[in-house]
VEXSE-627120 format. One line per 4 residues: number of its first residue (from 0); their letters; for each residue x, y, z of N, C-alpha, C. Coordinates in pm, whole numbers, plus 50000, padded with zeros to 5 digits. Layout:
N
NUM) A) X,Y,Z,X,Y,Z,X,Y,Z | ...;
//
This chain:
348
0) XXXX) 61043,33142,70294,61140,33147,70403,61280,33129,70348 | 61324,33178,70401,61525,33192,70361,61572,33047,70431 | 61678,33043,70364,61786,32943,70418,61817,32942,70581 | 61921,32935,70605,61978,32942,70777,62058,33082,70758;
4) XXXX) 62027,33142,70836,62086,33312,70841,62200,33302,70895 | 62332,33322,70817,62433,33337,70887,62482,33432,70980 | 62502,33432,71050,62535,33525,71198,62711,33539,71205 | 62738,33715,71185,62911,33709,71241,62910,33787,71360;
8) XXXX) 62956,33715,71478,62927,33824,71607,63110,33911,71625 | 63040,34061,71634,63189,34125,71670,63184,34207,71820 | 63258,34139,71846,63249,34149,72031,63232,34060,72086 | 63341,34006,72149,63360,33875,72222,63364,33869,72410;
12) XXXX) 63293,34010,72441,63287,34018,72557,63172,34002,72640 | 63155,33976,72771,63041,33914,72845,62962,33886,72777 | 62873,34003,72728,62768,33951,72644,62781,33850,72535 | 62873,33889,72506,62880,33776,72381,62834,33631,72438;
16) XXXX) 62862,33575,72551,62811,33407,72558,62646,33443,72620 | 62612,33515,72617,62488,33495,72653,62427,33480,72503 | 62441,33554,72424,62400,33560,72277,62413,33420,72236 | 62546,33376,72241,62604,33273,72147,62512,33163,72266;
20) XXXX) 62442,33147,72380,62413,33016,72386,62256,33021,72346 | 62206,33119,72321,62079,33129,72224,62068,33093,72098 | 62231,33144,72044,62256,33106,71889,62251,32940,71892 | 62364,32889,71974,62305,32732,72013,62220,32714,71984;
24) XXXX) 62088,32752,72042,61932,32708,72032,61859,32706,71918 | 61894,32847,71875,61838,32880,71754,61910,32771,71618 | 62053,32737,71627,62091,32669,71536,62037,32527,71531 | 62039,32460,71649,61952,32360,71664,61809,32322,71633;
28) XXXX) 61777,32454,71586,61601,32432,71550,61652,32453,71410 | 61755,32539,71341,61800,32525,71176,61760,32660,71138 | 61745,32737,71246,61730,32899,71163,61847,32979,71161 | 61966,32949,71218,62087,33015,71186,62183,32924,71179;
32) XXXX) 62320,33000,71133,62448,32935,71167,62583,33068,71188 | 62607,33018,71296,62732,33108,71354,62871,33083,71311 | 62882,33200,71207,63021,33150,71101,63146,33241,71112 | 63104,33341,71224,63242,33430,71223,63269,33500,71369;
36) XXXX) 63338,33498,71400,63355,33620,71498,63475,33726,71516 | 63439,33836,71570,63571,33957,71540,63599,34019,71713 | 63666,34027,71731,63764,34087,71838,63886,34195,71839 | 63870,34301,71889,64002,34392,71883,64146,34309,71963;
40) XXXX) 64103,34219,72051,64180,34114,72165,64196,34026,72080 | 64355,34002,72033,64380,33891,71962,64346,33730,72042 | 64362,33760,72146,64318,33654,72285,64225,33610,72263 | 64094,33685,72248,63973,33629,72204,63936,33502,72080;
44) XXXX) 64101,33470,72041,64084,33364,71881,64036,33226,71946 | 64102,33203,72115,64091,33052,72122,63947,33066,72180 | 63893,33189,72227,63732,33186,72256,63660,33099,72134 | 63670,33193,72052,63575,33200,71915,63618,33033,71872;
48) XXXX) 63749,32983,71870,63740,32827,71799,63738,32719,71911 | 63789,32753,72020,63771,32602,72129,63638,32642,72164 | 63585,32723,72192,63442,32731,72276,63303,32701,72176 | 63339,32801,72120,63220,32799,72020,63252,32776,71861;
52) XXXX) 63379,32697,71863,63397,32581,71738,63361,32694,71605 | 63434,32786,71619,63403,32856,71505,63577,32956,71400 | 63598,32851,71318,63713,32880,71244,63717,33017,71187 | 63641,33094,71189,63670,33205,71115,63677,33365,71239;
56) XXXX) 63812,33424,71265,63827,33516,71346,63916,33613,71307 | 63839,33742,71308,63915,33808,71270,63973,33989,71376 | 64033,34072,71389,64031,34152,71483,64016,34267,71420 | 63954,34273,71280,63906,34364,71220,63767,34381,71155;
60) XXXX) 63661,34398,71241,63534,34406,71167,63468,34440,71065 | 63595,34513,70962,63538,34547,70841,63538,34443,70748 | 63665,34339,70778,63664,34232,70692,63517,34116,70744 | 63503,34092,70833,63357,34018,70871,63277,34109,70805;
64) XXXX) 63221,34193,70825,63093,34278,70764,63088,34217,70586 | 63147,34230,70556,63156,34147,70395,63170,34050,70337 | 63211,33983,70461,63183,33803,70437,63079,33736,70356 | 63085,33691,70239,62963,33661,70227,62858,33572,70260;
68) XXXX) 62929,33459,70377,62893,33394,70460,62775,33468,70596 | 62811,33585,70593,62731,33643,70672,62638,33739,70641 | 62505,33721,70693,62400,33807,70643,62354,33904,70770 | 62419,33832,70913,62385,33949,71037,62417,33944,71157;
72) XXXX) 62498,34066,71112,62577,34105,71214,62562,34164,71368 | 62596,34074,71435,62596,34115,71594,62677,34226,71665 | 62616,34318,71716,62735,34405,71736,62717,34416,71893 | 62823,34362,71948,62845,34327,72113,62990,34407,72141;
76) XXXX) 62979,34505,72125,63149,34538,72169,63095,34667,72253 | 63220,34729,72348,63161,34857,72360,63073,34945,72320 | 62980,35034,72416,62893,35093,72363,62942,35206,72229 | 63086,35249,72268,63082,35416,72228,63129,35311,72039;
80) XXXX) 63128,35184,72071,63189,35151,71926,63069,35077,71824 | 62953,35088,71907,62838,35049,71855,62754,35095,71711 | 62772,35247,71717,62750,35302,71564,62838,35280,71452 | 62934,35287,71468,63050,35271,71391,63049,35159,71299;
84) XXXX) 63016,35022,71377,63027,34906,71336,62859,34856,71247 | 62775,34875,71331,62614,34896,71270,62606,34946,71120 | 62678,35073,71130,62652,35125,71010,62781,35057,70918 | 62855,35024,70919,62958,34909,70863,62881,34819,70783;
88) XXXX) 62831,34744,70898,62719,34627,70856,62597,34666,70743 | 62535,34761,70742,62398,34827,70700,62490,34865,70544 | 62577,34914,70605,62641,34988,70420,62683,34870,70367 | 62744,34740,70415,62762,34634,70367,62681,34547,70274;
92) XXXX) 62573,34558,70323,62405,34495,70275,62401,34427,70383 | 62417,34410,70485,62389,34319,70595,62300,34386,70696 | 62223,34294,70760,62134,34292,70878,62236,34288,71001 | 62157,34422,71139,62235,34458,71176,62163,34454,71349;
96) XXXX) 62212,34395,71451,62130,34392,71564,62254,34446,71682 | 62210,34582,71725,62314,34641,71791,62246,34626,71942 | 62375,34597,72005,62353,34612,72191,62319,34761,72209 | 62305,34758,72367,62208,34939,72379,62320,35000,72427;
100) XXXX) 62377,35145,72398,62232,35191,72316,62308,35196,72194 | 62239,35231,72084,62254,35217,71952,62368,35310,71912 | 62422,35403,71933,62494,35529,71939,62528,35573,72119 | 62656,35636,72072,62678,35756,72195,62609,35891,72184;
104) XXXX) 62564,35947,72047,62566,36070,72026,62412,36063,71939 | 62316,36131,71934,62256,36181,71852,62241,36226,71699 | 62366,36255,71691,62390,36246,71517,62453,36133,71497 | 62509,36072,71552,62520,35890,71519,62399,35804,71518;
108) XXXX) 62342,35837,71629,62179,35791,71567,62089,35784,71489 | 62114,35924,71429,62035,35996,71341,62127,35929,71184 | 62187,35943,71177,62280,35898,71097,62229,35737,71041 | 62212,35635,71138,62226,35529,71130,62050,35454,71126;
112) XXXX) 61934,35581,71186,61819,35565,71172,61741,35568,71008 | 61879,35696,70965,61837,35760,70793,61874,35653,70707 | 61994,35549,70751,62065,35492,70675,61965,35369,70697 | 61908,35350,70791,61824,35186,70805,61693,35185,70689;
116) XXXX) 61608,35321,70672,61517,35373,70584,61535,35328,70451 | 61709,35323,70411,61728,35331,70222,61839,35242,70196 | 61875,35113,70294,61904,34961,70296,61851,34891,70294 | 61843,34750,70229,61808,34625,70246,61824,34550,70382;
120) XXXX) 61911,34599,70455,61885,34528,70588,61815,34598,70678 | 61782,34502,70778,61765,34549,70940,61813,34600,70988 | 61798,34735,71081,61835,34738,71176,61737,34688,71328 | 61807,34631,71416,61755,34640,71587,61821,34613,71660;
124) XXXX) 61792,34715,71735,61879,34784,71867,61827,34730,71973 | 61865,34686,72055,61848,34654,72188,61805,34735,72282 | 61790,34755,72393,61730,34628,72472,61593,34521,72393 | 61572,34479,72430,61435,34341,72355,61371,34365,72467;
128) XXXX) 61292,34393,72560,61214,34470,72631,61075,34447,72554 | 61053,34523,72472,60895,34456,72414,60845,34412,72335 | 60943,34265,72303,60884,34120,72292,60921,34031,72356 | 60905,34083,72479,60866,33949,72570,60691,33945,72589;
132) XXXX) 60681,33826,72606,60521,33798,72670,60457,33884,72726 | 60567,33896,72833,60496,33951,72952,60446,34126,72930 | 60557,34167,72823,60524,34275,72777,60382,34303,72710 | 60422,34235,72614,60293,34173,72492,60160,34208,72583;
136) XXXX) 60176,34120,72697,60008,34045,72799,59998,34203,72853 | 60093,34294,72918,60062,34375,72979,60002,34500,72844 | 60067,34502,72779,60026,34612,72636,59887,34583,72595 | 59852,34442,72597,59706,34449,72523,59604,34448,72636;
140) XXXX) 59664,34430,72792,59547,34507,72874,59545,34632,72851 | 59632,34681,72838,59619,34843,72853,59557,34896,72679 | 59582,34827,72603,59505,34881,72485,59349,34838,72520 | 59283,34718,72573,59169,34695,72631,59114,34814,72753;
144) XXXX) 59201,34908,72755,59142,34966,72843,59103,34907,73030 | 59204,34814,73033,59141,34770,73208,59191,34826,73321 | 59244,34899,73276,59272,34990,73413,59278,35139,73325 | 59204,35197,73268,59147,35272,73195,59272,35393,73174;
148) XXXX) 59315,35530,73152,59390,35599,73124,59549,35607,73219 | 59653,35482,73143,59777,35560,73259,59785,35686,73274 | 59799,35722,73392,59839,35905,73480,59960,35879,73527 | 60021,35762,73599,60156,35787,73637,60225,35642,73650;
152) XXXX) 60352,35650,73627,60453,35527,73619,60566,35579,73758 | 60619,35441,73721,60735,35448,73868,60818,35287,73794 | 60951,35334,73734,60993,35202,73742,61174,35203,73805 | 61211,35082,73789,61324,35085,73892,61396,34958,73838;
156) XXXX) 61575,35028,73816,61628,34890,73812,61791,34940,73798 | 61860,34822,73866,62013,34890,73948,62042,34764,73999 | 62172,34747,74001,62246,34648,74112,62374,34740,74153 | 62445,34678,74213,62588,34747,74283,62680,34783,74150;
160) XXXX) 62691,34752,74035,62777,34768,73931,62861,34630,73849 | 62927,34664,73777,63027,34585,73713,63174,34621,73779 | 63215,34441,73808,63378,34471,73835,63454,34428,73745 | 63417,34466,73574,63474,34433,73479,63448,34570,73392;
164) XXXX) 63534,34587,73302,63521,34698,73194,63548,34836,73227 | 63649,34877,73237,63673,35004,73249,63530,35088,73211 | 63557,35073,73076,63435,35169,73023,63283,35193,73043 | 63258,35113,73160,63118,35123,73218,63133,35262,73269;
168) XXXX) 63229,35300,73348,63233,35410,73440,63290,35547,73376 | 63312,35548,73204,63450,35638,73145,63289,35711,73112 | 63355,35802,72986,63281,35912,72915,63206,35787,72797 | 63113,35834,72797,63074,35720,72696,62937,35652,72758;
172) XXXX) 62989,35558,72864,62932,35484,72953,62848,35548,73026 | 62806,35451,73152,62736,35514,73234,62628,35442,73294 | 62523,35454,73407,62409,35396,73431,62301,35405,73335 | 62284,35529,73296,62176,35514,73225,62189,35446,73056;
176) XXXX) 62327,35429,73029,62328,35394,72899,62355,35242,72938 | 62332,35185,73024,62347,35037,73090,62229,34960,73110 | 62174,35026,73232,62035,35010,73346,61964,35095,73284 | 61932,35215,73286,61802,35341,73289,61793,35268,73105;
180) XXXX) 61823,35248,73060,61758,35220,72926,61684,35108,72959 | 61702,34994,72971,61575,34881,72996,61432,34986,72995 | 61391,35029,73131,61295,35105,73184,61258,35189,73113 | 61311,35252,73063,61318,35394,72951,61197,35308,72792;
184) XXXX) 61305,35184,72761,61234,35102,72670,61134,35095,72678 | 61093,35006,72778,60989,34937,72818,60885,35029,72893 | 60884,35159,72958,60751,35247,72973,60711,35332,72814 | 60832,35349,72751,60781,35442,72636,60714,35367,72542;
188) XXXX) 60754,35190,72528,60679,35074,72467,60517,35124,72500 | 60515,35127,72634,60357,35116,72666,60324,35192,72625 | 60400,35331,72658,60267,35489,72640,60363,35559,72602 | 60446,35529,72479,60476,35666,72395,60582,35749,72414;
192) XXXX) 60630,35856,72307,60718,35894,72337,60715,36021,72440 | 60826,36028,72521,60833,36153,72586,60835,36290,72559 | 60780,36411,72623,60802,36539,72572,60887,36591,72654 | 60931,36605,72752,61039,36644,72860,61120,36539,72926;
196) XXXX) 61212,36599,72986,61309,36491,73124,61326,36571,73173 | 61338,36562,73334,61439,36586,73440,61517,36473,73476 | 61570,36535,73493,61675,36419,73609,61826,36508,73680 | 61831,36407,73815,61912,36395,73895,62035,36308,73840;
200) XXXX) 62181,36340,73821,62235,36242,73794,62408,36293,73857 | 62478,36222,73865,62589,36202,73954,62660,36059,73965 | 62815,36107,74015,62853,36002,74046,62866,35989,74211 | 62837,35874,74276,62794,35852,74392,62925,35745,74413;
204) XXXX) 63009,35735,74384,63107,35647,74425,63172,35656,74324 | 63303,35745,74374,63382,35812,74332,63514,35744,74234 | 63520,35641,74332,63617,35531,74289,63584,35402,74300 | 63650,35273,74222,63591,35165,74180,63705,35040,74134;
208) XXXX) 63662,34929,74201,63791,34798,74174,63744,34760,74018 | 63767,34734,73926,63720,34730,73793,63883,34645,73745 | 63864,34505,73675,63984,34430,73649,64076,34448,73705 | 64050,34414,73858,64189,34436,73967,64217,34572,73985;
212) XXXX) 64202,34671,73907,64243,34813,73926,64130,34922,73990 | 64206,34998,74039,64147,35143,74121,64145,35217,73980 | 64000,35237,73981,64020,35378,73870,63874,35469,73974 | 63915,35579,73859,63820,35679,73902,63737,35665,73797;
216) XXXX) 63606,35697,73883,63415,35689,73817,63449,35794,73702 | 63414,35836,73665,63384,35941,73515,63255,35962,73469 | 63183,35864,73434,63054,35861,73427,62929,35812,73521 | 62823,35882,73482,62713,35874,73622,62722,35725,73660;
220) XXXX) 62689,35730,73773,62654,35579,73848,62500,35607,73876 | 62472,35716,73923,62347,35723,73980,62251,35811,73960 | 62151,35757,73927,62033,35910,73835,61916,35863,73871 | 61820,35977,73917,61699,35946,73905,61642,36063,73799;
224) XXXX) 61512,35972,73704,61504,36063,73575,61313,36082,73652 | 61319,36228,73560,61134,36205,73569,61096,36241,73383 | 60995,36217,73362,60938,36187,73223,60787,36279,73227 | 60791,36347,73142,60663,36384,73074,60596,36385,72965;
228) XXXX) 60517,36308,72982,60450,36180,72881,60335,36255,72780 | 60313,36442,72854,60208,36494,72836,60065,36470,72853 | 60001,36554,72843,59887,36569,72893,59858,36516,73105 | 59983,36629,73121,59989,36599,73278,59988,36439,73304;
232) XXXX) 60074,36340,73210,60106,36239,73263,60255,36218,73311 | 60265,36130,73406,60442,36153,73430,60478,36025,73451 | 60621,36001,73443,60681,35886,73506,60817,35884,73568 | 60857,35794,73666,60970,35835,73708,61064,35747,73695;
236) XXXX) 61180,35730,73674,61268,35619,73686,61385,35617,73740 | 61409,35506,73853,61525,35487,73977,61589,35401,73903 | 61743,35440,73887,61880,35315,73845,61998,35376,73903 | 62052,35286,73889,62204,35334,73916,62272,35178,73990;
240) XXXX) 62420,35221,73960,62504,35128,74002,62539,35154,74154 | 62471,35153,74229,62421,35199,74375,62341,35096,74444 | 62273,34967,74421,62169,34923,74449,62153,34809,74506 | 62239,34722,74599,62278,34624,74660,62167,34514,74586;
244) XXXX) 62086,34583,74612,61920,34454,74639,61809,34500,74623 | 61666,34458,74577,61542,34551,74549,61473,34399,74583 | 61345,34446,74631,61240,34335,74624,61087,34441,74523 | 60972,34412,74546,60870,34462,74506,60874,34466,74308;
248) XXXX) 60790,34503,74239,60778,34476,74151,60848,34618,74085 | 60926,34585,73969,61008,34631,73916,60943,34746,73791 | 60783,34749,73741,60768,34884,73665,60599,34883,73766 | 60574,34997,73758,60420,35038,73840,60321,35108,73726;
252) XXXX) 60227,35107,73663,60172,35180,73581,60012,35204,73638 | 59977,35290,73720,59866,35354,73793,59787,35458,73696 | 59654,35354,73651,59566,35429,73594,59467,35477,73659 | 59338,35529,73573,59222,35598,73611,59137,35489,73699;
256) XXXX) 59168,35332,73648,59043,35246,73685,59118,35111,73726 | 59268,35163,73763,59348,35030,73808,59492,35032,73816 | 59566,34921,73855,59698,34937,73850,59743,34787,73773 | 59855,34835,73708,59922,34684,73682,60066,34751,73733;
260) XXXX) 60125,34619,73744,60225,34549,73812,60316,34492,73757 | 60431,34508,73659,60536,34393,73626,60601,34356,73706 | 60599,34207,73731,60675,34131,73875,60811,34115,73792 | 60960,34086,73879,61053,34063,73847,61148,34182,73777;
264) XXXX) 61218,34178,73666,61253,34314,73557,61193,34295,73431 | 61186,34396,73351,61148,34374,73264,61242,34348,73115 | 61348,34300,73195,61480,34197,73087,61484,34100,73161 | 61394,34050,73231,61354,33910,73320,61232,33949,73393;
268) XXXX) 61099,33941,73347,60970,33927,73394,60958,33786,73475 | 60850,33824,73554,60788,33669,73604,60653,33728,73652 | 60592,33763,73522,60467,33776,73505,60403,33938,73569 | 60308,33923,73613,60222,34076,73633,60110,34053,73753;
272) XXXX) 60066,34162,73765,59932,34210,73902,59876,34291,73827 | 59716,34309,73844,59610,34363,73816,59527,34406,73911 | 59542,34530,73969,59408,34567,74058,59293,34671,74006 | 59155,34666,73957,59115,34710,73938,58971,34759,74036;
276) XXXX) 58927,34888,74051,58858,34913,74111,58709,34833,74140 | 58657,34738,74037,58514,34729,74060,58566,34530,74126 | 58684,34516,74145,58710,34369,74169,58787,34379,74328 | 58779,34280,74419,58878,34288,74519,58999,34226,74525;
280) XXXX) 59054,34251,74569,59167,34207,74571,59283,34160,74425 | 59407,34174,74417,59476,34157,74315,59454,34012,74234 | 59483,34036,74105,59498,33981,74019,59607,33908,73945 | 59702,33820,73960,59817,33774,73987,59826,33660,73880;
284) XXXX) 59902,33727,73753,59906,33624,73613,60069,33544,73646 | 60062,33458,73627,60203,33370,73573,60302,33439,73514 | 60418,33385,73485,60495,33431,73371,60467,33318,73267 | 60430,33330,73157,60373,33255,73058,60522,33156,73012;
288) XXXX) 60615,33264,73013,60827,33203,72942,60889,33250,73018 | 60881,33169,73167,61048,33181,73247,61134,33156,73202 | 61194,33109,73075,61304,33103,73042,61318,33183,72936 | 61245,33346,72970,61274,33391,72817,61412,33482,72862;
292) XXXX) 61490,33485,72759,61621,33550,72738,61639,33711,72772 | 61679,33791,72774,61725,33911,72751,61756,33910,72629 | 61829,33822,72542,61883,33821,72411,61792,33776,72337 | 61658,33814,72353,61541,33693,72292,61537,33774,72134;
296) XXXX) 61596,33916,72165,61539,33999,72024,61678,33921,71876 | 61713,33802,71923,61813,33767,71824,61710,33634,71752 | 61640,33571,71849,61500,33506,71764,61438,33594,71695 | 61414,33691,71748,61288,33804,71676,61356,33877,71552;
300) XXXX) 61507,33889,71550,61584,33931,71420,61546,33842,71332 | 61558,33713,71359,61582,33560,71268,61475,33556,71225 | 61342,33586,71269,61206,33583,71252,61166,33681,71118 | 61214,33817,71164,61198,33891,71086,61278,33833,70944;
304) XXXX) 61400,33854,70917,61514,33840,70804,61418,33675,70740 | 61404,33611,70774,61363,33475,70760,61219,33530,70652 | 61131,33541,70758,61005,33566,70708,60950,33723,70572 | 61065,33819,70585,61032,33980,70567,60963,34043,70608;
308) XXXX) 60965,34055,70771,60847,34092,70832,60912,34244,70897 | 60862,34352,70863,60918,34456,70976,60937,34378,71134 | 61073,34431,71205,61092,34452,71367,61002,34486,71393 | 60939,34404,71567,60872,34521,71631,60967,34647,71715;
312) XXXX) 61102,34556,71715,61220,34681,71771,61238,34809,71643 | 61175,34977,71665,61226,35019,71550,61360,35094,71596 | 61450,35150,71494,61514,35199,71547,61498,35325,71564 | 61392,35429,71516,61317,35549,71561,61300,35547,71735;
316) XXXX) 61240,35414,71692,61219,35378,71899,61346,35411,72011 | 61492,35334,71930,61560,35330,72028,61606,35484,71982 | 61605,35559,71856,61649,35768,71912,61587,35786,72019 | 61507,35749,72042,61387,35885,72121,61474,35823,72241;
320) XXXX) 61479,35692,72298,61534,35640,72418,61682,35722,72443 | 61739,35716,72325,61877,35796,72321,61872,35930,72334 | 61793,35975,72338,61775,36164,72320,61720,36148,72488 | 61625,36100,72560,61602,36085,72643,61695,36090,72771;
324) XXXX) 61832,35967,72714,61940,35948,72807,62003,36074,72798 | 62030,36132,72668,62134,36235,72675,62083,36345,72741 | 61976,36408,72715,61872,36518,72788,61819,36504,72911 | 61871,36389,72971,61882,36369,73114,62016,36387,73162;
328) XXXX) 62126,36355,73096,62281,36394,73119,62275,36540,73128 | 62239,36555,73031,62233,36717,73077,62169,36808,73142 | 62046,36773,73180,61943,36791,73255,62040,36754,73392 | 62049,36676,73437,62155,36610,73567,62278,36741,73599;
332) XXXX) 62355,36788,73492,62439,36888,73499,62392,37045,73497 | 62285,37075,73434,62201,37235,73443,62132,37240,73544 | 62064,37145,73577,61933,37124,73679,61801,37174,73572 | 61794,37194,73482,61647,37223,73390,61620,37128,73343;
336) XXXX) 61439,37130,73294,61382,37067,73201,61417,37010,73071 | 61463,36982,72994,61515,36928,72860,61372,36883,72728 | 61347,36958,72632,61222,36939,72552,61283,36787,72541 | 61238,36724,72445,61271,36603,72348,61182,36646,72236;
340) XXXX) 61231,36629,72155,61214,36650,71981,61153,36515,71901 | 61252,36396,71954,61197,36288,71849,61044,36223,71878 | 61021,36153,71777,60897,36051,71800,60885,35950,71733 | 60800,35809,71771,60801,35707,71690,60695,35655,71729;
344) XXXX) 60625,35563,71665,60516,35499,71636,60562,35350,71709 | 60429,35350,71838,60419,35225,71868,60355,35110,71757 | 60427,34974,71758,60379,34879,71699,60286,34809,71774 | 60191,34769,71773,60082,34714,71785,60041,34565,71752;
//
């Protein structure tokens, strides 16, 4: 086992304190230490040293990436600035855990998937979607066969939006590179990569209060995607920044010999349902870790780098999710089918 993994986080926005009060946790048990942070917002300096007591800030991420204090790098800043900085980190020799999605573009992906292959570090991309428990518990029913061949999915997840960040709503951004990825993650986790998309996509609210200001939407708010999983299997998925409120369970996976159920989201589970044909009535498991994180895949980095264990996050996993979003963008604007090309190997 390695020393305490030093951590430099670049991006000091929302996300960033959700991360950093995990890093808390994690430092407290002695598997990391949080020694740097970077910001384009010179503002962000009294964040990084009154809050989270950390002397070293800089507003240029190339100088963190080489620190030699740091072995892995957090990359929390805008999406469209997410490749850029990843591959910074990776050419650096450093371990590299990017927010979703991993890239804006497809050849930034591709780029940064080739480059993870013939480095010493990590890459993992976010969302953390499947290693949670609840994931885990639902994957090895379905490798047990208890509700025997999925035929069709239905998952769903949306609130009203962000009244922060311009760039949720610009070119770049968007619902599905926000929301529709969770879902996207977490059904292709279960059953694989996709061979087609459709989707519906649009902006449904035209204009938006975003840091006190009126701007105009730019990017989708609202999409519904469908998935073909092949062999006449399908799935569908509802998001968008449209969504006041939802009750009922948040992914549906309807097999030959049953249904399961993820209760809650699946970047906050609270456990699962099981109905299977030869039993009555549902089957209703716990959540095993209500307090598991969204940011949990920054234990599962530490785990890996610590131990030398491959991710179960690959980053093959998160292309296909990315080719998915984009071939639904466009799919949303032609109205046609869209192939998908990539593939990756579930971990097990």
């Amino acid at each position: 086992m390695a020393d305490r993994v030093g951590i430099g986080v670049v991006g000091c926005g929302s996300v960033s304190h959700q991360y950093m009060a995990l890093a808390r946790t994690l430092e407290s048990e002695g598997l990391c230490a949080t020694v740097a942070a970077c910001d384009t917002d010179e503002g962000k300096r009294e964040l990084a040293r009154e809050t989270w007591g950390l002397p070293v800030f800089t507003t240029d991420y190339r100088e963190l990436v080489v620190r030699a204090d740091v072995d892995l790098v957090l990359v929390l800043t805008p999406m469209r600035e997410h490749a850029r900085v990843a591959r910074a980190a990776l050419l650096a020799g450093r371990h590299a855990l990017v927010e979703k999605p991993m890239a804006s573009s497809l050849a930034e992906a591709a780029g940064l998937v080739e480059l993870a292959r013939t480095v010493p570090g990590l890459l993992i991309c976010a969302p953390h979607t499947v290693v949670s428990p609840t994931f885990r518990a639902i994957a090895e029913r379905l490798d047990a066969g208890d509700i025997g061949r999925v035929l069709t999915a239905r998952a769903r997840y949306g609130w009203a939006g962000p009244s922060w960040g311009k760039w949720f709503y610009q070119p770049g951004g968007g619902v599905l590179f926000d929301l529709g990825v969770y879902n996207l993650t977490t059904l292709t986790g279960w059953l694989g990569p996709a061979r087609r998309v459709m989707a519906m996509t649009g902006v449904a609210i035209p204009e938006r209060t975003v840091d006190g200001e009126r701007i105009r939407v730019e990017a989708e708010d609202n999409a519904q995607v469908l998935l073909d999983l092949g062999d006449s299997v399908f799935a569908s998925i509802t998001t968008g920044f449209t969504m006041q409120s939802a009750r009922g369970p948040a992914i549906e996976l309807y097999g030959s010999r049953g249904v399961l159920q993820m209760l809650g989201d699946d970047w906050a589970p609270r456990g699962y349902e099981m109905w299977r044909g030869e039993q009555s009535g549902w089957e209703t498991v716990a959540e095993t870790d209500p307090g598991w994180p969204w940011t949990a895949g920054l234990r599962h980095a530490l785990k890996c780098i610590r131990a030398g264990e491959p991710p179960r996050i690959t980053p093959e996993h998160a292309y296909h999710v990315l080719e998915i979003m984009l071939r639904a963008q466009e799919s949303g604007r032609d109205g046609r089918a869209h192939d998908l090309t990539s593939r990756f190997e579930l971990p097990r």
